[in-house]
Structure formats: C-alpha cells, structure tokens
C-alpha positions, 0 to 999 in steps of 0.5 A, a space after each residue: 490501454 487505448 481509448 476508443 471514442 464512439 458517437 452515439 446518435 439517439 432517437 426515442 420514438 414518440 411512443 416511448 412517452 410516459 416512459 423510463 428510458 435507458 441507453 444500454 451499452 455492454 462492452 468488456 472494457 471499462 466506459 464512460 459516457 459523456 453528454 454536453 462535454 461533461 462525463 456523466 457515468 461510467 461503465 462496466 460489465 464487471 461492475 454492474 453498470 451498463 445502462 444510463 438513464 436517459 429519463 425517468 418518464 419521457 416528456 412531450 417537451 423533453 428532447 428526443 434526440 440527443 448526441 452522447 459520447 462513448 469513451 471505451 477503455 481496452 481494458 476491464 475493471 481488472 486490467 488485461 491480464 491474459 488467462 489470469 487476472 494477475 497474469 501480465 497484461 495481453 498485448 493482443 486482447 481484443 473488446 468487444 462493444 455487444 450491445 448498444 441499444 435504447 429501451 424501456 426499463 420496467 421499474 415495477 418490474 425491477 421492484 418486484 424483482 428486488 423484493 424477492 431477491 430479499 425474501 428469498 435470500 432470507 429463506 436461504 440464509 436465516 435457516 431451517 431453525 429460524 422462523 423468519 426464514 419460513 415466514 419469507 419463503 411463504 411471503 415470496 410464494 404467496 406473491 408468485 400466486 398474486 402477480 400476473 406478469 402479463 398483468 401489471 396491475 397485479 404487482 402492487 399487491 405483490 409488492 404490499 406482501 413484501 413491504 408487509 414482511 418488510 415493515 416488521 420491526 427489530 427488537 431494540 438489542 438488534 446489531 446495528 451496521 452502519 453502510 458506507 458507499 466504498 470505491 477502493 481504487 489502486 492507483 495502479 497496480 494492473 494497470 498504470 498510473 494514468 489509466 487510474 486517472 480515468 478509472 477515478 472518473 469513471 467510480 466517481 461521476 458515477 457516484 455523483 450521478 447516483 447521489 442526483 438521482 436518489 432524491 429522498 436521501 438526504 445525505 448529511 453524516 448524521 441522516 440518511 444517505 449514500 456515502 461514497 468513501 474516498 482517502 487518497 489525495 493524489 486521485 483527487 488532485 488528479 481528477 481535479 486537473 483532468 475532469 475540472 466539472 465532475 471535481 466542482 460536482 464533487 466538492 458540492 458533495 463534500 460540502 453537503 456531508 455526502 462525499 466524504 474525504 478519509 484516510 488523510 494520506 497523499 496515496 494508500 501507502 504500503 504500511 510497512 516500508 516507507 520511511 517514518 519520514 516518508 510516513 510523515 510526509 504522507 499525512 502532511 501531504 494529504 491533511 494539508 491538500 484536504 484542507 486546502 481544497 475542502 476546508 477540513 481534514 481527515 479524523 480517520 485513518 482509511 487503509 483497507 488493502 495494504 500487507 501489514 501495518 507497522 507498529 509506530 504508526 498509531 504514533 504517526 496518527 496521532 500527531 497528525 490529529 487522527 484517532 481512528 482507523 479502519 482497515 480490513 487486510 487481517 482477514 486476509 492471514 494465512 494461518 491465524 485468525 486476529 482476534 478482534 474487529 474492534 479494539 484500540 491500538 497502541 504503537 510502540 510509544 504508547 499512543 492508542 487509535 481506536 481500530 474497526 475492522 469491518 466484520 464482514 471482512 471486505 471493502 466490497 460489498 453488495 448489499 445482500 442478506 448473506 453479508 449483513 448476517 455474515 457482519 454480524 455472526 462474524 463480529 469477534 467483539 459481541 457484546 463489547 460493542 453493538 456496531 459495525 461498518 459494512 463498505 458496498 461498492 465494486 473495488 480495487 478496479 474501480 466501479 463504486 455503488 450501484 442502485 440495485 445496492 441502496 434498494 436492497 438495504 432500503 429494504 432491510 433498514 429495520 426488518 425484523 430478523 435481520 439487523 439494522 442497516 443504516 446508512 452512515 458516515 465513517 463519523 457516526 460509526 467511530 462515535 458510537 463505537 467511542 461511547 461503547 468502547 469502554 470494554 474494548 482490548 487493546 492490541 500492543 505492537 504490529 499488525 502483522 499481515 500473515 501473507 503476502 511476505 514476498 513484497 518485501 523482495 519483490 523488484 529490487 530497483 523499485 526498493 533501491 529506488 525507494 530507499 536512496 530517494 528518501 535519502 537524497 531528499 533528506 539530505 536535500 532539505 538539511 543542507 538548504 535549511 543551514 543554508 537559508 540560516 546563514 545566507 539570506 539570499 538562498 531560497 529554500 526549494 519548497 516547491 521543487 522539493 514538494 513536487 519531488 516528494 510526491 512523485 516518491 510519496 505516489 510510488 510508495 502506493 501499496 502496490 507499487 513499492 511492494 513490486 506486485 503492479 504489472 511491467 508498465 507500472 515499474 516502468 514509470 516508478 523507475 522513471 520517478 526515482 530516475 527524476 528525483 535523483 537528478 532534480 534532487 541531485 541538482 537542488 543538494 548542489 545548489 544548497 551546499 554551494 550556497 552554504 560553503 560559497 567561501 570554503 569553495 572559493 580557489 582563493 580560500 584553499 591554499 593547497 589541494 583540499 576537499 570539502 566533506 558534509 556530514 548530514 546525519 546528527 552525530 560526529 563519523 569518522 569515516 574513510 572517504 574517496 576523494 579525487 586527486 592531483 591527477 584525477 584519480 580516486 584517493 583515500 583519506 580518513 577525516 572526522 566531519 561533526 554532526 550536521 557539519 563539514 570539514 574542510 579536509 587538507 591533511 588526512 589523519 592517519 589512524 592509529 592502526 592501518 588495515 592489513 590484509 594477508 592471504 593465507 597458504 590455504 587462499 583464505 584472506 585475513 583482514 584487521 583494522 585493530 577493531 575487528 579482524 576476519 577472515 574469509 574462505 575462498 568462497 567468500 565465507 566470513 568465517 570469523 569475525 572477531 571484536 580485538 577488544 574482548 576476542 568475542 567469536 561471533 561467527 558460530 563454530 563450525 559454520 560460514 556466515 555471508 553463505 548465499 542461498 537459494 530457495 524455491 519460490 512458488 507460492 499458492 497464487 499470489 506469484 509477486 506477492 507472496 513467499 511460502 513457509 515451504 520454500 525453507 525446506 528447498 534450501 540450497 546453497 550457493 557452492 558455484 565458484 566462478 572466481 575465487 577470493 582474490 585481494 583487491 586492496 591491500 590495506 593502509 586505509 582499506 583493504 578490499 577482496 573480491 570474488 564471484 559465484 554462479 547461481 541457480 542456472 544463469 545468474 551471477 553474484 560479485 561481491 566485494 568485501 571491504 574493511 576500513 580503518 577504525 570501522 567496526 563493521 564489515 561492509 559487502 558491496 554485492 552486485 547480482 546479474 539476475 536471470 532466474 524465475 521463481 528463486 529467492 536468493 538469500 544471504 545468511 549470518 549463523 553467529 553465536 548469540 543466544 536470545 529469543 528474540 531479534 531487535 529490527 528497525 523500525 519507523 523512528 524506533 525498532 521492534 523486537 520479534 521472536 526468534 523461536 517458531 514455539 506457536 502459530 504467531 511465531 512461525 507466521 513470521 518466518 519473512 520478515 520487514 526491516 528497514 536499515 538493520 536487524 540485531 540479535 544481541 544477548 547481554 553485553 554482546 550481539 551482531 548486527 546486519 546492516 543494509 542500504 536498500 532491503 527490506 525483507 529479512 529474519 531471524 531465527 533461532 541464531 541465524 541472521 538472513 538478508 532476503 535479496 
C-alpha cells in the first residue's frame, strides 16, 4: 500500500505537429497522473487506462515541454493478494513501471479498429440464423480489401462501409438499453480504507477528464451523455477533503446533469445486519449530505453488490423519499434463478418500490455486442416492459468508463439488428419503466441472496462491535434528550454523536460488517468500535450526570443506595449487580419503568428464590418458580420446563445447548460463504475438559459453569445462569478460537411442531420455512437474524435469543446459533 512518486520530464519533438500525442505509462499497480498540482487521470493496466492525452493535434504555440507527476500505488485495481485475488495481501509483492514512453496515437487507426470489432462481433454472436450476421461479416471483409494499412487515404472509405452498416435502422419494437457510465467502488475490501481514498480519485478524474473530452455529448438526463453513477456519500466526503479541485470539477457535473448522485445512503451498506436504526441513519446521513453539498437528494436506491436484501427495507425506502431501486446481486444465487429483473417490491408493511435488476447481470460492462444481446435475451420480463439498464465501467477496484467503451455503443445507437443503446440517466430508465409498469409482478417479502451465507459468522469481533455500538449510541441519544427536556443547561452532542455515527455507519460497508475485507481492513473497524465505545461511553456519562445531578448528589441518599436507568420503553424487572459497602459486587433485584430510573435502597426480594441442587449423577437442577431446568454434565440443557403449564420444551431423548462442529470449505469464496454440504460434516462436541460444576448457589442467582475442548486447539467456557422471576435461561459463552475451516454451532431440538420460525428483523420479523420441501427452501438452510429467533405452535414455543449473532436456522424442530 505505499505510494511511489515519479517526476516525469517531457519533450515532444517538433515533428510531432499536427499530431495526437500520448503519455504512455504500464505499470502493474494503480497510477495517477498529475499536472499543475492538480490530478488529471488515473491509471491502471487492468482497467485499460494506460495513456493520457497530452494533445489531440500539437500546435506551433502549445508547450512542448512540460512536467507531470506520477503517483504509483503498490497495488492493482485488486489489491495485493498473493497467488488469489481473495488470498491475503503479499507483503513481498514487487511492481514493475514497464513502459513509460511519448507517442503518436493513429486515431484513424483506432476508428477503424473499432468498426471491425463491432462488425465482427456481430457476425460472432447474431448467429448462422441471422441474416445481419452474414451481412457484418461480408462488410468487414470487403473493408480488409478496401484498406491499405500503409496507405492511410484508403480508410475513409473502409470506415464508410462500416458507417453504411452502421446507419441501418431498427424497427420501432426494438429493445431499448439505457447505458449509464458505472464506477462500483468498496470502500474497502482488498484493501483499506485509505487506499479507497485514492482509488476515488483515480475512477473519478478519470471520469471527469472523459466528460471534458467527449464534446459532442451533451450530458444533461434527458440527452445524450456519459453518466458516471456515483451513491456513497462517505467517498464523496472523502475526495472532497483530500482532492478539493477534482470535488469542485465534480460538482460542476453534477450541476450539469452528468454526475449524477445515487443510491442516498453514507456507505453501500450490508442489507441484512444493520440495525433498522442503523438503516435509518444511513439515509439520513446520505440524503442529508447530497443536499447539502448538491442541492438535492437521492430518488434511487443503488445497492448493486451486497448478499442479500432484508424485507423492511422498501419501508425504510420510502419514508426516506425513495421509490426506485437498482440492484443486480441475485444473479449471483446458487441454486435458483429469481425470476424477474423488473417488478415492484413490497416489504413487510406493505410499501412497494419499483425494482430493475440490470438483465445483463453485472455492473461492469464493457460496451460489447455479446452483452447488449445478452441484455436483452436475458430480460425475464419481455413483454411486460421494453427497457433496461446496462452499467459500463471497470469496478469493484475502481477504474470507471473508458473512450473505447462510449465509441463502441456510439456505434450501436440505433443498428439495425442490434438493440437501441442510449445513453441515459437512472432518472430516464425508472420513468419510462413507471409508464410501463402496469403488468409488472410483485415480489412480497426478502431478497434472499442464495450465497455468501458465511458472512453472517465471519469475524465475530467485527459483529460484536457492530451490535453493542448500535446499542451504546441508542442508549446515548435517550439519556441526552431527557436530559435536554429537564435541564436547559445540557447540550445535546449532536456533532460528537454525528461523527460517531459515521464511524459505525462506514463499517457497516458490505464488505466490512459481513468479515469478507483483508486483516488491515478489520484491523481499523476494531479501531472504530474501540473509539465509539470510549467517546460513547464518555457522552451516556455526561447525559445521565446531568439528567439525575440531584439523585447523585452524597446529600440526597441518606444511606448506601444505586441509581438504576432503564433505556428500553417497557417496565423490566431484573437482577443487577451493584457495587457494595466494601467494594464487592452484590446482587439486588429492582423494578426500573420505561424509559426511567430508580433509585435502588432496599432491594426487593422475589417471591421464590433461585435454587440450584446437584444431583447423585453430577447433573445440576435450577429453578426460580418460572422456569426450572436441568443440565448434564456436559452442559446439556436437557429439560426446560415452564412451572406454569409443566410444558417440556426440550425434545424426549435429545440435549439442547449441544455444540457442534462442521467442516467448513466452501467452493471459493472462503470468507464469504458456507456450503449445504457442510451439514452433512456434523460432529459434536463431546471433549470435556471441566465438568458442570455450581458457581452460584441461588437466592437471587444461581450459576454453573463448565468447559469443553474443540476441534484441535480450541476452547468453549460456558457459564449458564437463572435469576429470580426471569423466564429465560441466560448462556455466557467465552470461545478460545484457534481452528481453519470450522463452524461452531450451538443447537436447541425442542418439541414445537410448525412450518415455519419467526426471525427479527429491522423494526418487525419474518417468517421462514422450516421444511427443506423445495428449492427456495433448502437455499435457506443458513440463515440472518438479529436479536432472536422463535419456533412457536399455538399457545406455546421457545425462543433463542442472542447479543451479537447473526447468523442462524431453523429447521424442522431444531433451533441453532452459528458462532
């Protein structure tokens, strides 16, 4: 990831005049070229960027000897993987600088060249069936009869032969694709974070640069013109601190119409485990800094390349004033093909948004024939409607739209045989797929993305991290508004807690939260949770002292009392630990209202104790008058039993809180995904290496505690704990991990019988099967939840419930926990 500066000296011979002249510059790592203190191109091999226009025909007066400066990154448009592009990065790769040289570009050449690429692709692809095909190939060979390549006055008439084929037009049924220039950028992923600063920079002058040299494009929506497709706030914010002249360039586009600003989120977040809050805050964020520094926000959705899509989402769309969406990741499932590109779809409440998945299946097109009939052979909506997206642009590393890519679809604007290719604006597609869309079907529920299930597990600091610094900020902004209500004084930390939430809003980006970025990458997220639990911790502090100054006063509390808050809106009442007379922990049992305090002197007492007894055969019997259960010893829960009705819950003859261990070696995709196979390497955890032993006796608590061995190197400790008056069993689990290509699970068989399991979702929950009877059905087999999951028949069910998971299932009667 360093950075390399060349300073290149440049003398055009005089000769050259009348000429094109370029700056040739191959390297196997990403550049950018500056002049006059300003960047004015980036550079990469992989992306077919390696030369920059130094002048289109050399003049008398122009300068012929200039200074620019190179920037080279030590990494491709891929990172530094070594051997893989997903391997981790190699800390000994070398880049090599192969050419850096001055010369004569041939743009009749380079025209003619095109033509034929066209002409022949056209004979390749239509087919032996189709009569354009032969009629492309007879053009292109009469044109290698015509031209003399040591001739040059011999092309113009070989470009007319072309131009003739060109000119022939489409009848007006013809499929019309509306291109949209595309820069997909991860913020980070196979590199960090502030190599995405420069990869911005890079995509994006470029893009700049293209639209200064591309005259004849007018580049308002609604004409034509190359439209680069950008959506995440943060890069924006990012280029504009570091690169303040490219940002002003950029916002002259956007004012123009050609730089347009979609998508309306902070980061292309993951779509599955961010809070709704958390979800919220991303629009809020992104809507709010596009209309601050553009003057308008976003009416699209953009969210091409996350894994999977949660149901409340087109709810969350549109209360923040967007209808539209545009995504293509579906295309990615493994087993069923979804089975539509364009349709309305409707989230848990009802609320539609109209949805295109691009039909040529990618966000990174290069302007070939194959993919424009691809486009349009691929739509599974014919008939229904009569236009589609079609996204050109090197991505995921960066790079965007080349020249080679507009001359081609110049090309095939309106050719007989081939369909209409226009450039457009994400504007113009949606309003012409409203005017069609009265056929259109409707999709109710997820979009569930048939891989990439692993991200759910993968790297379980970064979900940890993720889910207690949603929890700390909420609690944050509770306690300073009651405390701006009842103390006018108190200054609500609306800028502190904006910084905050963008730190946790960037780490939510789709490859960060999911665990599938390189070391460096978690390194800095752990580095971000690590700042918002501190400042966090610092700002809840400051709200609550100002919020209860007078209860915490020494004068106010007569004798040795605690202040307890409650944050959550409903009334708990709950065994806490609180400091005593001489410095140790004691238990005490209080009632706190909602969104309240009490101020805790004498403890209730509940109106059965816990009581925890060991058996003759070492299991351990616990019961707090709610619930009772009892435990092997090996930790097995192997009865849980509600004393009201004396339900069983766990199923006759089977151990729930059973751990288990599966192999885990997916096809390619090792962070990301988890296979269907992987169940059939079940083995469960039997390795005791301390037995169920009682760590609290009871009264207000009672506690055991055991450890277990697992795989080859790992350790689990568990402690399993009942309070007073708590319905539930609570399992502190603490994981020494140490094994490659495992998945640990924790499963609960209780005796419920439904066909399908309720699962939380953002602001609701979903229902899921819990049958494998079709395709749709097993594809699930991994699954994402947030806080828990419930299988429930009428009048009874269980519930697992967790504090920083995500991913689980269900099936048939089984309830399991990945961790």
């Amino acid at each position: 990831w360093e950075t390399c500066w060349f300073k290149v000296e440049l003398s055009i011979p005089p000769a050259w005049a009348g000429q094109e002249v370029h700056f040739v510059w191959e390297s196997d790592g990403e550049g950018m070229v500056w002049r006059d203190a300003q960047p004015v191109q980036g550079f990469t091999k992989e992306g077919e960027k390696t030369s920059y226009i130094l002048t289109r025909s050399l003049k008398e007066l122009e300068p012929h000897s200039l200074t620019l400066y190179v920037e080279l990154a030590c990494n491709g448009l891929f990172g530094a993987g070594k051997g893989s592009m997903i391997a981790p990065p190699d800390p000994d790769r070398r880049v090599t600088l192969s050419r850096a040289e001055l010369v004569v570009f041939n743009r009749d050449v380079y025209e003619l060249l095109v033509d034929l690429e066209i002409l022949l692709d056209m004979a390749q692809v239509l087919g032996e069936e189709n009569q354009r095909s032969f009629q492309a190939l007879y053009v292109a060979n009469q044109m290698v009869n015509v031209c003399d390549v040591m001739d040059p006055s011999t092309f113009p008439a070989a470009r007319g032969l072309a131009a003739a084929i060109f000119s022939q037009r489409n009848g007006e049924s013809q499929h019309t694709i509306h291109a949209m220039g595309h820069c997909h950028i991860d913020s980070a992923w196979l590199w960090p974070y502030e190599e995405t600063i420069r990869k911005c920079a890079r995509s994006w002058v470029t893009v700049v640069h293209l639209m200064e040299h591309n005259p004849e494009l007018t580049f308002a929506c609604s004409q034509l013109g190359l439209i680069p497709v950008l959506w995440q706030a943060q890069q924006f914010e990012w280029v504009r601190s570091w690169y303040p002249g490219l940002y002003a360039r950029i916002r002259d586009f956007v004012a123009k119409g050609q730089f347009i600003p979609v998508g309306g989120t902070w980061v292309e977040m993951d779509g599955n485990l961010p809070s709704g809050e958390s979800m919220v805050r991303q629009f809020l964020q992104g809507q709010r800094f596009f209309q601050e520094q553009f003057g308008q926000i976003c009416s699209e959705f953009w969210l091409p390349d996350t894994f999977g899509y949660s149901a409340q989402l087109p709810q969350l769309m549109r209360g923040c004033g967007i209808r539209r969406f545009l995504t293509q990741k579906l295309s990615w499932n493994l087993v069923n093909s979804f089975p539509h590109h364009t349709f309305f779809w409707e989230g848990i409440d009802g609320s539609q948004v109209l949805t295109h998945f691009p039909p040529g299946d990618s966000y990174g097109m290069h302007g070939r024939v194959e993919e424009m009939l691809k486009t349009v052979k691929n739509n599974k909506d014919k008939g229904r409607v009569n236009h589609s997206a079609f996204l050109f642009g090197f991505g995921d590393g960066g790079g965007g739209p080349t020249q080679k890519m507009l001359d081609r679809m110049k090309r095939m604007s309106d050719t007989d045989g081939l369909p209409r290719v226009q450039i457009s604006t994400p504007d113009q597609l949606f309003s012409v797929l409203e005017k069609e869309s009265s056929q259109l079907c409707t999709w109710v529920g997820e979009l569930f993305l048939e891989l990439h299930n692993g991200t759910y597990t993968t790297q379980a600091q970064i979900k940890k991290g993720n889910r207690e610094c949603e929890r700390i900020l909420h609690d944050v902004e509770v306690l300073s508004t009651l405390a701006v209500a009842q103390d006018s004084v108190f200054q609500y930390p609306a800028s502190q807690l904006q910084r905050l939430w963008r730190l946790l809003l960037l780490n939510q980006f789709h490859d960060v939260l999911p665990g599938s970025c390189i070391q460096l990458v978690v390194e800095d997220a752990l580095q971000y949770y690590t700042e918002i639990r501190r400042a966090g911790t610092r700002l809840r502090e400051e709200a609550v002292q100002s919020l209860c100054r007078d209860l915490l006063q020494p004068q106010a509390r007569s004798t040795q009392s605690t202040l307890v808050l409650n944050t959550l809106p409903w009334e708990r009442t709950e065994v806490i630990s609180r400091p005593g007379p001489d410095g140790t922990e004691t238990l005490a049992l209080v009632t706190v209202p909602s969104m309240g305090y009490a101020v805790l002197q004498e403890p209730l007492l509940p109106p059965q104790p816990v009581a925890v007894r060991k058996q003759e055969d070492g299991s351990i019997t616990m019961e707090n008058g709610v619930i009772a259960v009892c435990l092997d010893t090996m930790g097995h829960l192997t009865s849980l039993r509600r004393l009201d009705t004396e339900r069983e819950a766990v199923l006759d003859g089977c151990y729930a809180n059973q751990f288990a261990l599966f192999d885990d070696i997916p096809l390619y995709w090792d962070a990301w995904d988890v296979m269907d196979y992987h169940l059939e390497t079940r083995k469960p955890v039997t390795t005791l290496l301390k037995p169920l032993e009682i760590t609290l006796a009871g009264g207000l608590r009672g506690s055991v505690r055991f450890s277990l061995q697992v795989g080859k190197s790992s350790t689990l400790t568990q402690e399993i704990i009942l309070d007073a008056m708590c319905p539930y069993l609570r399992f502190l689990t603490q994981v020494e991990w140490k094994e490659a290509h495992k998945f640990l699970k924790v499963e609960f068989p209780v005796q419920v019988r439904s066909t399908n399991a309720t699962y939380e979702i953002q602001f609701g929950h979903l229902q899921r099967p819990t049958h494998w009877n079709t395709s749709w059905d097993w594809a699930r087999f991994e699954v994402w939840a947030h806080k828990w999951l419930d299988l429930s028949e009428h009048g009874f069910g269980v519930a697992l419930l967790n504090d920083c998971k995500y991913g689980a299932s269900a099936h048939r009667n089984i309830l399991s926990l990945s961790l």
